[in-house]
N, C-alpha and C positions, 0 to 999 in steps of 0.2 A: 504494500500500500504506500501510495506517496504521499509524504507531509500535507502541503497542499490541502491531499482529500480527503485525510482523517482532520485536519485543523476544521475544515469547511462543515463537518460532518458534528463536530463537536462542537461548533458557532450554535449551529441550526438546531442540535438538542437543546443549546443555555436557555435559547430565544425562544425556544416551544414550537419553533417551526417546523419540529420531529419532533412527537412523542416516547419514541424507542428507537431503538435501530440496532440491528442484529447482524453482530458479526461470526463467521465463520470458523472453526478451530482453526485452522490455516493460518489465519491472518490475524488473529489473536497477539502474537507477537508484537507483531509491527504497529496495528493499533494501539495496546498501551504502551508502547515505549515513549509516545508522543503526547497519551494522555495526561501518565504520570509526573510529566512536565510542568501541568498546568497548575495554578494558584486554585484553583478550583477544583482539583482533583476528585475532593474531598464528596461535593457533592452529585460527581456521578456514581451510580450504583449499578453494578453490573452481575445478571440473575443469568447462574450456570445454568445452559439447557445440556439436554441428555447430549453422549454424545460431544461433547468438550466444548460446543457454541455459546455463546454469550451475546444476551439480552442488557443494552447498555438504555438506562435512563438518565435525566438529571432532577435534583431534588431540590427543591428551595433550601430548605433545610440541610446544612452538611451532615453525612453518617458521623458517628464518632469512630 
């Protein structure tokens, strides 16, 4: 995945412009590498699906 489109991808969760958005085991990597970056990290929350996929949200509220 390139920067770019995982940045573009995590705007449009902050904004609500995406409610969810569902990455791949694959690319799981390369996606958080760029998340865990963010000042905000804190309040995306990402729901294991079967299967090694991830269900990434953003919360108003940060997880602890």
């Amino acid at each position: 995945m390139q920067e770019h489109y995982v940045k573009d991808i995590l705007e449009k969760l902050k904004s609500g412009e995406l409610s969810e958005y569902y990455v791949k085991k694959e690319e799981f990597m390369d996606f958080r590498q760029f998340l865990v970056k963010r000042d905000d990290f804190k309040h995306f929350r990402g729901i294991g699906q079967r299967g090694g996929d991830v269900l990434y949200q953003y919360l108003e509220e940060p997880r602890s």
